[in-house]
C-alpha positions as CSV (number, residue, x, y, z in Angstrom):
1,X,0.0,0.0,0.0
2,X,2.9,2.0,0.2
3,X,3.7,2.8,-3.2
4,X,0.3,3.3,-4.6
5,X,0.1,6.0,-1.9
6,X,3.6,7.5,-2.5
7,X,2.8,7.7,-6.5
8,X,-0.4,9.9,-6.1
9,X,1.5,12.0,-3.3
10,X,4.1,12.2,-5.9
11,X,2.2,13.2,-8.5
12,X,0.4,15.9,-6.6
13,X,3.6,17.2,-5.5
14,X,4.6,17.2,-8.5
15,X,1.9,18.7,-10.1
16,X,1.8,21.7,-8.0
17,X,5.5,22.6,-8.4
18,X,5.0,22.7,-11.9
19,X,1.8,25.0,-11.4
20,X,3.8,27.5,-9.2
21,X,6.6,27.7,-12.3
22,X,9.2,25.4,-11.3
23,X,9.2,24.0,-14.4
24,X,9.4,20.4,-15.8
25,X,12.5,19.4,-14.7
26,X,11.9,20.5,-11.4
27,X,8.5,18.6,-11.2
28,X,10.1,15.3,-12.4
29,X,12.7,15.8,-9.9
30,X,10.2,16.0,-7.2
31,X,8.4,13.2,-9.0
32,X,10.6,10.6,-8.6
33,X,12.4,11.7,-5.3
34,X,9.1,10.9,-3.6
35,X,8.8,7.5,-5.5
36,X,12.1,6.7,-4.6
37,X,11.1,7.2,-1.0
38,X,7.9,5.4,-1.3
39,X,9.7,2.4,-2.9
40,X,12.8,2.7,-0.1
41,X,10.6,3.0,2.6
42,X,9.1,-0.5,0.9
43,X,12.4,-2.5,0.7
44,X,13.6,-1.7,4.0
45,X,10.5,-3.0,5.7
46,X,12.1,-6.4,6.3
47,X,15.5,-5.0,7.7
48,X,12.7,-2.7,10.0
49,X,10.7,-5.5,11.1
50,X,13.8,-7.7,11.8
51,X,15.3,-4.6,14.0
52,X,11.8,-4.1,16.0
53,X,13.0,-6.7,18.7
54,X,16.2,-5.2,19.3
55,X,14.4,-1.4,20.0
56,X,13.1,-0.6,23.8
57,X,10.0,-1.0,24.4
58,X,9.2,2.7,23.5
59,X,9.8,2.5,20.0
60,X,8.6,-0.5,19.0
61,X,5.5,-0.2,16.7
């Protein structure tokens, strides 16, 4: 569910810095930054899940 969400955040993010004149380089910057967030978030779920034990009690989720 992760990267369905972080592709329509992306593209909203994206749309409005192209509306306030960022142009489309910028936008497709922005674009993709966020994706590539969305889909790192994603792949380290594992590594997160597998570190949960080690965390105090306080952080755990």
């Amino acid at each position: 569910m992760v990267i369905p969400v972080s592709f329509f955040v992306a593209i909203a993010f994206a749309l409005v810095s192209y509306s306030l004149g960022q142009g489309g380089p910028v936008a497709g910057l922005v674009f993709f930054g966020i994706l590539f967030i969305g889909i790192l978030i994603k792949v380290l779920e594992p590594l997160i899940e597998m570190a949960n034990p080690l965390l105090p009690e306080r952080l755990r989720r």
